[in-house]
PARO-480339 format. One record per atom (N, C-alpha, C): x, y, z; residue in one letter. Coordinates in steps of 0.05 Angstrom, whole numbers, padded with zeros to 5 digits, always signed. Example, Ala and Ser with C-alpha at 12.3 -4.5 7.8 and 13.67 -1.06 7.14 Angstrom:
2
+00264-00114+00156A
+00246-00090+00156A
+00264-00066+00156A
+00257-00045+00142S
+00273-00021+00143S
+00258+00001+00157S
END
This chain:
301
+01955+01889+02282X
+01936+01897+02262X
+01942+01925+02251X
+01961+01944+02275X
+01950+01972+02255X
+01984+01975+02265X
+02003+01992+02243X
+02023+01996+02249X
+02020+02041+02244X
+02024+02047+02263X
+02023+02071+02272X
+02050+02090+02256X
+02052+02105+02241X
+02083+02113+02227X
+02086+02143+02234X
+02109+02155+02253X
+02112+02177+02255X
+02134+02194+02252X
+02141+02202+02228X
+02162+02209+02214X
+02167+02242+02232X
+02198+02249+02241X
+02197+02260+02256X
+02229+02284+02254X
+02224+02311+02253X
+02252+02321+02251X
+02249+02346+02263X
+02270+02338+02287X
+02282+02362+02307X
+02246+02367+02318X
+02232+02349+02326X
+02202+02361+02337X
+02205+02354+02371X
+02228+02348+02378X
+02233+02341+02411X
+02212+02353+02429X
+02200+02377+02416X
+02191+02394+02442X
+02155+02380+02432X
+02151+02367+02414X
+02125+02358+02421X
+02123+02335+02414X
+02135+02314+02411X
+02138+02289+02400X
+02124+02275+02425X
+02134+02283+02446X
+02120+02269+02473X
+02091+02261+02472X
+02086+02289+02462X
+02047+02289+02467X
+02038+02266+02442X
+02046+02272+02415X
+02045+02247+02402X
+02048+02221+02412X
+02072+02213+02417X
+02070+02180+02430X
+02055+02174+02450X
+02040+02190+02473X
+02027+02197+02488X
+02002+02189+02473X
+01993+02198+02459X
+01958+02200+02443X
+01968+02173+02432X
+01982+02168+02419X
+01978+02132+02416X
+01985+02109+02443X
+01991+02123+02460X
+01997+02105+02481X
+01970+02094+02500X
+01951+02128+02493X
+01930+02125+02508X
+01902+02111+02485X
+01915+02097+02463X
+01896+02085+02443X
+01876+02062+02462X
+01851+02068+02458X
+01829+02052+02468X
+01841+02019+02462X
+01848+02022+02430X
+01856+01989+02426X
+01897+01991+02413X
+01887+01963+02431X
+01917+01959+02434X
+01933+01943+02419X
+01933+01922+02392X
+01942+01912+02379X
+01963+01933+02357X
+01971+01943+02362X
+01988+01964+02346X
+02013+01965+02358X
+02027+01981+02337X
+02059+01978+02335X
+02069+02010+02328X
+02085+02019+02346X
+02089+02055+02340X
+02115+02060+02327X
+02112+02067+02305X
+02145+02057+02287X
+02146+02093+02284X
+02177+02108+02300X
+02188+02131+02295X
+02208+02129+02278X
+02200+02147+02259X
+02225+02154+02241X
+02237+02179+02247X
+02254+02183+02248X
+02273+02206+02257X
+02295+02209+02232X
+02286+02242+02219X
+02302+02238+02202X
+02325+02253+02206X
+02345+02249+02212X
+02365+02258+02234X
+02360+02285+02246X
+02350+02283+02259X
+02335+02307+02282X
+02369+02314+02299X
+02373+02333+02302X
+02390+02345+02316X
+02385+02349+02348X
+02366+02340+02360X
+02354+02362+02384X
+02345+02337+02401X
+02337+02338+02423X
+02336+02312+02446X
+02304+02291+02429X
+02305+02286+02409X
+02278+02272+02400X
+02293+02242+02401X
+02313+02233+02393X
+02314+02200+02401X
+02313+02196+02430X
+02320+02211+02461X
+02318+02202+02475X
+02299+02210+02485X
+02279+02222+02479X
+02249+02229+02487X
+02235+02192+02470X
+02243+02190+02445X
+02239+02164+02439X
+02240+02145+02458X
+02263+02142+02468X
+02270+02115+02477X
+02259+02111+02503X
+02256+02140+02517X
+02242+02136+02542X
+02218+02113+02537X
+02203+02121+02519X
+02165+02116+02510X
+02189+02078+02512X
+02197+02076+02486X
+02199+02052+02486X
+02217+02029+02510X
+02225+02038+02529X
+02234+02034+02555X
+02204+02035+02573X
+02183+02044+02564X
+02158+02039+02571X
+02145+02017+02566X
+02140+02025+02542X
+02114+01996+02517X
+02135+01996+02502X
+02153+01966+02491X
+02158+01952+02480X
+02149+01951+02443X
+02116+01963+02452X
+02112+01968+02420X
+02111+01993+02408X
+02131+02014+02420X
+02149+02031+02414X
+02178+02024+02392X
+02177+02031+02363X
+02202+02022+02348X
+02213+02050+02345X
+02240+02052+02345X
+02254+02073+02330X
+02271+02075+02307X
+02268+02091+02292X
+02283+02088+02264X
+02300+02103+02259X
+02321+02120+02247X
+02339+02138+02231X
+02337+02125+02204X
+02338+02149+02193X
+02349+02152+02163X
+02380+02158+02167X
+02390+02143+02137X
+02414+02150+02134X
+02432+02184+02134X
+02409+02196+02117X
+02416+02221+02120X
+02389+02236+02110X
+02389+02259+02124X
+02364+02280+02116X
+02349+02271+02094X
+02323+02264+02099X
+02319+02258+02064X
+02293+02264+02062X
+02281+02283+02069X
+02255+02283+02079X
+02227+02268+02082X
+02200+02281+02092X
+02191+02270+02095X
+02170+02239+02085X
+02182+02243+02059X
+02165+02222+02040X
+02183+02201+02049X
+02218+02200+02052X
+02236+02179+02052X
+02223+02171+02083X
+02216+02189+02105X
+02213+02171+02108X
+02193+02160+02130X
+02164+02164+02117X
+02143+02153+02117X
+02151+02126+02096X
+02166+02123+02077X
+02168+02104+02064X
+02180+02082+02077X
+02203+02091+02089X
+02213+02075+02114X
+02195+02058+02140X
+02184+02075+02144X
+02161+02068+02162X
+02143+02043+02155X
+02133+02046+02126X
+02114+02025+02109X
+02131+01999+02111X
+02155+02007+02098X
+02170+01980+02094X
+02174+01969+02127X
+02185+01976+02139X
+02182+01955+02166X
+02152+01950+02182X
+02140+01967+02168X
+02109+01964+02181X
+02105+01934+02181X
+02087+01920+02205X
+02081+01888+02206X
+02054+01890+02209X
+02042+01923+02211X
+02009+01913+02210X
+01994+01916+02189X
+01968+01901+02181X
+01958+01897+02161X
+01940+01934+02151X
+01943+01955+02166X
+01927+01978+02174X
+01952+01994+02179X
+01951+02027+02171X
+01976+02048+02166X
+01960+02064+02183X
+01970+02074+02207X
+01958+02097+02214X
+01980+02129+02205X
+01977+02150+02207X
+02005+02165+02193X
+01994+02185+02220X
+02026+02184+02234X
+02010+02214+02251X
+02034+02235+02250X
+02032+02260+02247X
+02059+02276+02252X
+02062+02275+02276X
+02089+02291+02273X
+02103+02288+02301X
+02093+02307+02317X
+02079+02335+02308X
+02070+02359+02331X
+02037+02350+02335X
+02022+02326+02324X
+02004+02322+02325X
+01992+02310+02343X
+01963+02304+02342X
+01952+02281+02359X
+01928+02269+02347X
+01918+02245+02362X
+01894+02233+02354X
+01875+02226+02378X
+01850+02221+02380X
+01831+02219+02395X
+01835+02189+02402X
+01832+02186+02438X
+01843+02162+02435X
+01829+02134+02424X
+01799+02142+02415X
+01773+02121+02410X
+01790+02116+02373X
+01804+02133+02361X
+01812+02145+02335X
+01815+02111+02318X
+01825+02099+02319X
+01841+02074+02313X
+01824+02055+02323X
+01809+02043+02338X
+01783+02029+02344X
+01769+02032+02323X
+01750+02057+02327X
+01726+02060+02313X
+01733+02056+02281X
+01764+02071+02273X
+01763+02079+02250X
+01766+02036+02240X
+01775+02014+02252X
+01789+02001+02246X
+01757+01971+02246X
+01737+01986+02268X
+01721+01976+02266X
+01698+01972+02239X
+01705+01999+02233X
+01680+02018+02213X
+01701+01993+02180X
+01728+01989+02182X
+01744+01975+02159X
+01740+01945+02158X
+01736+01936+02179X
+01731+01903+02177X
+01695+01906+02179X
+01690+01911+02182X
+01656+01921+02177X
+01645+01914+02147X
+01666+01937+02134X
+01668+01937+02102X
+01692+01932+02082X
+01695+01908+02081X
+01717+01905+02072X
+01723+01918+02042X
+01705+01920+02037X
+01709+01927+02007X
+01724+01965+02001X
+01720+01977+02030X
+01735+02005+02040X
+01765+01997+02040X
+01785+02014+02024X
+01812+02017+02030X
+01822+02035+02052X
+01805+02058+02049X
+01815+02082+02058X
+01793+02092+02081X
+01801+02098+02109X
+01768+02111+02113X
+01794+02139+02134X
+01773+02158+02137X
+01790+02182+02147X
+01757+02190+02165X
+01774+02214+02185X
+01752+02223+02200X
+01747+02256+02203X
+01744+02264+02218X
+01739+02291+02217X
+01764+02303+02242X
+01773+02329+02235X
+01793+02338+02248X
+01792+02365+02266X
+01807+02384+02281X
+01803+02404+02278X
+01836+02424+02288X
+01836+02452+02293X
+01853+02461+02282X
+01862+02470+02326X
+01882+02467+02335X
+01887+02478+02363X
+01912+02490+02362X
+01926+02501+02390X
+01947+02515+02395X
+01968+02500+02417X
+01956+02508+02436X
+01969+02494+02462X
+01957+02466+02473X
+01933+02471+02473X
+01915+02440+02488X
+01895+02434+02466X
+01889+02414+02460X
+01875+02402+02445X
+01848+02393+02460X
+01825+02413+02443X
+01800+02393+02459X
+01781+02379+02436X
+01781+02356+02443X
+01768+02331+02431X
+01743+02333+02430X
+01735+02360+02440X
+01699+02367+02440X
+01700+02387+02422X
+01720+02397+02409X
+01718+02415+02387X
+01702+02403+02368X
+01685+02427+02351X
+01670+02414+02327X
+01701+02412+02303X
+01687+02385+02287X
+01711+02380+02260X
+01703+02407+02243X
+01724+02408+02223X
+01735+02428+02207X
+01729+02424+02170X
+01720+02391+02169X
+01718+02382+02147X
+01694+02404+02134X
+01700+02415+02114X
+01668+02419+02099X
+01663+02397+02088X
+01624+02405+02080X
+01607+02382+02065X
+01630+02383+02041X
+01643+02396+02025X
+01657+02388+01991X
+01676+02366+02006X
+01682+02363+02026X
+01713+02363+02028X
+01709+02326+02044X
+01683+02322+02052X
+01673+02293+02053X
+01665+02274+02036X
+01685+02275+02025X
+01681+02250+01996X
+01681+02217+01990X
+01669+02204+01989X
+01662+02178+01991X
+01670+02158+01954X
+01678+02145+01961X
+01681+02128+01921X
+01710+02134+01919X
+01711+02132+01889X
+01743+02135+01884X
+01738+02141+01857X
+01761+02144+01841X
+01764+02146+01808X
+01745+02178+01809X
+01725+02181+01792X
+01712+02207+01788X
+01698+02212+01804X
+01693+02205+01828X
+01681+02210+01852X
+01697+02226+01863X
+01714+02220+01873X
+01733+02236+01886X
+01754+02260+01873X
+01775+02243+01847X
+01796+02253+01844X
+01791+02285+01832X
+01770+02295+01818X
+01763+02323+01815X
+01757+02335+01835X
+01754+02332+01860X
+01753+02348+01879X
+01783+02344+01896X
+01797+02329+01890X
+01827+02333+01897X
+01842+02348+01882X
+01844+02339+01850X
+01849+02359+01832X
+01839+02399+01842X
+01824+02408+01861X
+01823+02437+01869X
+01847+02433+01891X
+01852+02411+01916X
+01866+02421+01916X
+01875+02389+01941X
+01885+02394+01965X
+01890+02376+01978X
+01864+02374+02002X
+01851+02356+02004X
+01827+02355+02020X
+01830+02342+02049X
+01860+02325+02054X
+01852+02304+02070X
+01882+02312+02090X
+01874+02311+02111X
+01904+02313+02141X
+01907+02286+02135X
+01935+02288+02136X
+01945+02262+02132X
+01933+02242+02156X
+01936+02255+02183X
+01930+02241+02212X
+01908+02226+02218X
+01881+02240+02196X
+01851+02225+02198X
+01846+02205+02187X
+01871+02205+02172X
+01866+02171+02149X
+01873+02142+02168X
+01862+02120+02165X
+01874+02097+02165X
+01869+02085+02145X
+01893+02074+02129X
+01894+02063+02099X
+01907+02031+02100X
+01892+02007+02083X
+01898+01984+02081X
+01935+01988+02067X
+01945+01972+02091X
+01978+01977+02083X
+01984+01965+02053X
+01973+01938+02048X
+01973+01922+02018X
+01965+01952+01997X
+01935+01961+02001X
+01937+01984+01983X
+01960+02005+01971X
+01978+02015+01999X
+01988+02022+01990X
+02018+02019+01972X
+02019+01988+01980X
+02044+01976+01967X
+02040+01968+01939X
+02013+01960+01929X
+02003+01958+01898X
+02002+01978+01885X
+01994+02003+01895X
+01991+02031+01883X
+02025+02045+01886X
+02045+02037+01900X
+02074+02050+01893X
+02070+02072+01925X
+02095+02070+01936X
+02089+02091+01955X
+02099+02124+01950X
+02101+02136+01981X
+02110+02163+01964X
+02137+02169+01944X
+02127+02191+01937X
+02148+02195+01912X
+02175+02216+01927X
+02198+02208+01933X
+02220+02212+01957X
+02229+02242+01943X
+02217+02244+01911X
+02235+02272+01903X
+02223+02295+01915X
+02197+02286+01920X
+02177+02312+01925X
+02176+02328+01950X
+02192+02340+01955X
+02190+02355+01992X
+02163+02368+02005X
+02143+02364+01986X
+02114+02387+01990X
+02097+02367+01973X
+02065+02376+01981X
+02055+02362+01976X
+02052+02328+01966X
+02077+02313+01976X
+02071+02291+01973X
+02057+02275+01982X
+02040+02285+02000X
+02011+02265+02009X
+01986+02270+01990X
+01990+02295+01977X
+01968+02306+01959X
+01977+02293+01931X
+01995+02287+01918X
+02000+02271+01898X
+01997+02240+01905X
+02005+02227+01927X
+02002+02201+01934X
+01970+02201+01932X
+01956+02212+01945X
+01926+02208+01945X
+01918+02202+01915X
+01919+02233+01902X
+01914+02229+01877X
+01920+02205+01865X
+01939+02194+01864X
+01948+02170+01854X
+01939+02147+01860X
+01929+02147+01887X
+01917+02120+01895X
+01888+02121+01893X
+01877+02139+01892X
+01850+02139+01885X
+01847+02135+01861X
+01869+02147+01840X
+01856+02143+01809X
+01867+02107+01807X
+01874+02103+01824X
+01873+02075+01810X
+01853+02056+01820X
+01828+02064+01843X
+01799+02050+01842X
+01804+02047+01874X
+01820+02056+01882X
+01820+02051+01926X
+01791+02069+01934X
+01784+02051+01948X
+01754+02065+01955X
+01759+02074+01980X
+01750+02104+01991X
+01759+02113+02008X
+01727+02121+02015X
+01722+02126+02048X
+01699+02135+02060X
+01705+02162+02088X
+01688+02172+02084X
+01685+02193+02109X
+01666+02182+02131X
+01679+02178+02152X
+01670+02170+02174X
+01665+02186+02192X
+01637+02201+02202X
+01631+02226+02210X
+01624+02214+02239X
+01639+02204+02254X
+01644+02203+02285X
+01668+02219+02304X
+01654+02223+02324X
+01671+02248+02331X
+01689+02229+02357X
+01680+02211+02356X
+01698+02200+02368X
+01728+02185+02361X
+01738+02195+02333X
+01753+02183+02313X
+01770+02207+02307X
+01775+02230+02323X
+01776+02261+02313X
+01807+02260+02312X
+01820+02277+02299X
+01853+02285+02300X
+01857+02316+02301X
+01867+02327+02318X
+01882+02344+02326X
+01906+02358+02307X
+01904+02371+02294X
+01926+02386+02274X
+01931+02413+02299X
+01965+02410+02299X
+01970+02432+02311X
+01976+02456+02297X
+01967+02483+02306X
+01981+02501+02291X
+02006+02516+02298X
+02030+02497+02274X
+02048+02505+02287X
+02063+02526+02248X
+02075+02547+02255X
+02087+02566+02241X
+02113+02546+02227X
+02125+02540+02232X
+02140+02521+02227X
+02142+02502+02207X
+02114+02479+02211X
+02106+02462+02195X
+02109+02465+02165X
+02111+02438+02149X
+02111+02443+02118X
+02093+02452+02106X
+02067+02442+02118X
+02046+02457+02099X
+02041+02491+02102X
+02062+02501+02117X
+02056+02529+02124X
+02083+02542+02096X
+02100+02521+02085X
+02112+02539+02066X
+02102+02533+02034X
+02083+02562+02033X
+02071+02561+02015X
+02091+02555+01985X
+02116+02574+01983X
+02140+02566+01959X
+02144+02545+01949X
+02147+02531+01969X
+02150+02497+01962X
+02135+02482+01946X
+02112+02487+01966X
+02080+02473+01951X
+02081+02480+01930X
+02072+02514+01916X
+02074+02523+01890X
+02103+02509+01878X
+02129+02502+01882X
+02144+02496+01865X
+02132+02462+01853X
+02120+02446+01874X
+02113+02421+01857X
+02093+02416+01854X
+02073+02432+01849X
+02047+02430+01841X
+02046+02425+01812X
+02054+02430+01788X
+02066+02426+01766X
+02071+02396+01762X
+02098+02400+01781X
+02109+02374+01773X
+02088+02338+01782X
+02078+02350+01802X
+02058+02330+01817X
+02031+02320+01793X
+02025+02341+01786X
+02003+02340+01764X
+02013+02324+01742X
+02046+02325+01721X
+02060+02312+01712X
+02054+02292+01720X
+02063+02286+01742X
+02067+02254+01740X
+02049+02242+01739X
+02018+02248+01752X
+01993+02239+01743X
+01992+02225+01714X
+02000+02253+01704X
+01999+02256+01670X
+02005+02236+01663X
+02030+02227+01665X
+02048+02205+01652X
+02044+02175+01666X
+02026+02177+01693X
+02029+02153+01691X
+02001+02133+01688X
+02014+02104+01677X
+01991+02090+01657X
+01980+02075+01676X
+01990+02082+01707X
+01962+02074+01725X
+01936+02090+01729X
+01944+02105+01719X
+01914+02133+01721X
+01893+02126+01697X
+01881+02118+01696X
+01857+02121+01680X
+01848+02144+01657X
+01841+02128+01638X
+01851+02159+01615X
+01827+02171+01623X
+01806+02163+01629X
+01781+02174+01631X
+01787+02204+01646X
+01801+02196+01670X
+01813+02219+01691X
+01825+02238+01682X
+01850+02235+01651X
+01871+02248+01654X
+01854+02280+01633X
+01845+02273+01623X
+01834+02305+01619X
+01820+02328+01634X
+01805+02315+01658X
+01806+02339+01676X
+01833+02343+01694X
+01852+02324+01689X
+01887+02331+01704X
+01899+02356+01686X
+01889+02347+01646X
+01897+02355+01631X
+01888+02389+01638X
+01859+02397+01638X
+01863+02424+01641X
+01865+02434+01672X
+01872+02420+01692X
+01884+02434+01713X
+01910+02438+01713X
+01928+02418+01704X
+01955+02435+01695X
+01955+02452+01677X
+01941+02455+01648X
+01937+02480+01624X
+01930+02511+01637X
+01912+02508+01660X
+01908+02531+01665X
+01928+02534+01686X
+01944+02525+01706X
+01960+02534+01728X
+01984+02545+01711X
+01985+02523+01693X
+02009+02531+01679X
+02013+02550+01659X
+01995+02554+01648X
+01977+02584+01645X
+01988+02610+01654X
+01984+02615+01679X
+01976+02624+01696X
+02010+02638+01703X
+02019+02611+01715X
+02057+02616+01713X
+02068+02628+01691X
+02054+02620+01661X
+02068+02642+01638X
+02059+02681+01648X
+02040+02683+01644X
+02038+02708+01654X
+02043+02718+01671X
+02052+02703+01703X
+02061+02717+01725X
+02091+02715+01719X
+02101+02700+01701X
+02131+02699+01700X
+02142+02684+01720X
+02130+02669+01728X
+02145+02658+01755X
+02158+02631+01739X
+02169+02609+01759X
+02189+02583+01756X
+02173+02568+01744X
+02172+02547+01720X
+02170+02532+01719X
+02185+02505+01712X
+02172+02485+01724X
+02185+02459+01732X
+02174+02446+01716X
+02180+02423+01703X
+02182+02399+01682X
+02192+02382+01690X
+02190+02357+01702X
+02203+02336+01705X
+02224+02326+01680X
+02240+02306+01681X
+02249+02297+01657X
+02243+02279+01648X
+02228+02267+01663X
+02211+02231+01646X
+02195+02241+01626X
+02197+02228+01601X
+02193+02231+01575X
+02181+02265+01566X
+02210+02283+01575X
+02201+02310+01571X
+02191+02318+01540X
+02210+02309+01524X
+02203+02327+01501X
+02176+02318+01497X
+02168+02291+01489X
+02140+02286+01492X
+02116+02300+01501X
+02125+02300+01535X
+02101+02313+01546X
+02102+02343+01540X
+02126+02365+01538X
+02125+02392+01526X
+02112+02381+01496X
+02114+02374+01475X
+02097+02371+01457X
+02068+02369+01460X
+02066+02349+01472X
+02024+02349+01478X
+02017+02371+01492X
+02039+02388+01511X
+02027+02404+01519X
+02025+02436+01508X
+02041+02430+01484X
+02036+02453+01473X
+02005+02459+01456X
+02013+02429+01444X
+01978+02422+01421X
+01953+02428+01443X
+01954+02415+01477X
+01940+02423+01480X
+01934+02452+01500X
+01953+02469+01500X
+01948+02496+01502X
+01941+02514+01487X
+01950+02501+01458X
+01939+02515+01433X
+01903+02520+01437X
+01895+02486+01436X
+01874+02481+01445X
+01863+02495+01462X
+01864+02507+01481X
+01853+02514+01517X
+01860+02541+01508X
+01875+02555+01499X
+01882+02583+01503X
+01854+02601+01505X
+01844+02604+01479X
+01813+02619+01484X
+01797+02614+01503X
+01792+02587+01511X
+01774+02582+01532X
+01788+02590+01554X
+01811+02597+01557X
+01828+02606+01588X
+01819+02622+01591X
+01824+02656+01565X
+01814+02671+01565X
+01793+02684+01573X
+01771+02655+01567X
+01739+02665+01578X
+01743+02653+01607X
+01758+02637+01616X
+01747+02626+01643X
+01764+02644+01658X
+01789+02674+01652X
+01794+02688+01674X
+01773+02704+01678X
+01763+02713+01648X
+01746+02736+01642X
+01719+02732+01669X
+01714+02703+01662X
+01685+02709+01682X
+01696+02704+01717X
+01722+02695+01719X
+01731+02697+01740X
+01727+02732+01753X
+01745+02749+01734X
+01744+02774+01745X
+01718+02784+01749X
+01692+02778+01738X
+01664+02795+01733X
+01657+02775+01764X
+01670+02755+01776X
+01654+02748+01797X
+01656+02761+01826X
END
């Protein structure tokens, strides 16, 4: 029923405790598919131990470095369960996590997406910690329910979700160019196209984000380089709902904005560039004054 995906590089020194938190899963119909994206450091034979254990231990390689979107993508495609759990490799999950969350989905079928509440540790993880979610950041629906509160920014740990695997193969999976935020553009994308996602406020469903210095979401450069481009592709594509694409429209006008005056990089994809630099000039023309007033009352706050 649930295929577990844990995309993994050079994390040897905590990968254990991961396959561990799914080993100790309350329910057991699941399948633990490692991707290793050629990790240099003892992580395939810390693998193979687990699977020299439980049998429903799989291991994977990528052909060559390709990061992490290639290969969570990897993962989907051999996935055999009808349910995606995503966990990183320095992470963990509560072991009730995949039960409840899986119970709360055949309950309601008409839910794609349901996620739980998380919180933030160092060395030991305690499962009696209070979650981390704020009330904005517990969002229920899809299309304009949700995607303007994604549009501020990325709301969801990848680890708290369990998502219908079919969903994600109709909606297109991650996008392999993107090294940063590609779980925050995948979301976006799958929600604007009507996946109904729920907040499940049981604490018995909790995930563990480690804080590690290391991690991707700690290099802020990156993120800022495809934030741009991520919003783009929104833009351009004709699964998004036009209804949606004008509040996309002025959250790229003003970031991008923003980059003209600091002088910093900007990025443009090349799918139908001159096009999209055209509309986006007409509509910066458009937005310019109102930018003006919306730093203005920014600074008086």
């Amino acid at each position: 029923m649930v295929s577990v995906i844990i995309p993994t590089y050079n994390y040897g020194s905590f990968i254990s405790e991961a396959l561990t938190a799914v080993l100790n899963q309350t329910y057991a119909d699941w399948e633990c598919i490692v991707v290793d994206d050629c990790s240099t450091d003892n992580t395939a034979s810390i693998v193979q131990s687990f699977i020299q254990r439980d049998g429903r231990f799989q291991y994977l390689k990528t052909i060559s470095n390709a990061g992490v979107s290639a290969a969570r993508n990897l993962g989907i495609r051999k996935a055999k369960g009808e349910w995606i759990q995503f966990l990183d490799a320095d992470d963990l999950i509560a072991p009730d996590k995949i039960e409840i969350q899986l119970q709360f989905l055949l309950a309601n079928p008409n839910v794609d997406i349901v996620y739980s509440d998380f919180f933030h540790f160092t060395d030991h993880a305690d499962f009696s910690s209070k979650g981390e979610y704020t009330v904005h950041e517990r969002v229920n629906g899809s299309g304009h329910l949700v995607v303007p509160v994604l549009l501020r920014g990325n709301v969801f740990r990848m680890n708290t979700l369990l998502i219908r695997k079919n969903t994600m193969l109709e909606s297109g999976l991650f996008r392999e160019e993107f090294r940063s935020v590609e779980d925050w553009e995948f979301w976006l994308r799958i929600l604007s196209r009507g996946a109904e996602i729920r907040f499940l406020p049981d604490v018995r469903a909790m995930s563990a984000v480690r804080v590690n210095p290391n991690g991707l979401s700690k290099d802020q450069s990156t993120m800022k380089k495809f934030y741009l481009p991520v919003l783009q592709t929104l833009l351009q594509s004709p699964a998004v709902a036009l209804s949606l694409k004008p509040g996309i429209w002025m959250r790229f006008s003003i970031v991008f904005t923003d980059k003209i005056f600091r002088n910093e990089e900007k990025l443009i994809l090349n799918e139908r560039k001159s096009l999209f630099i055209f509309l986006l000039i007409l509509h910066l023309i458009v937005l310019f004054p109102f930018y003006i007033i919306y730093k203005l009352m920014r600074l008086l706050q």
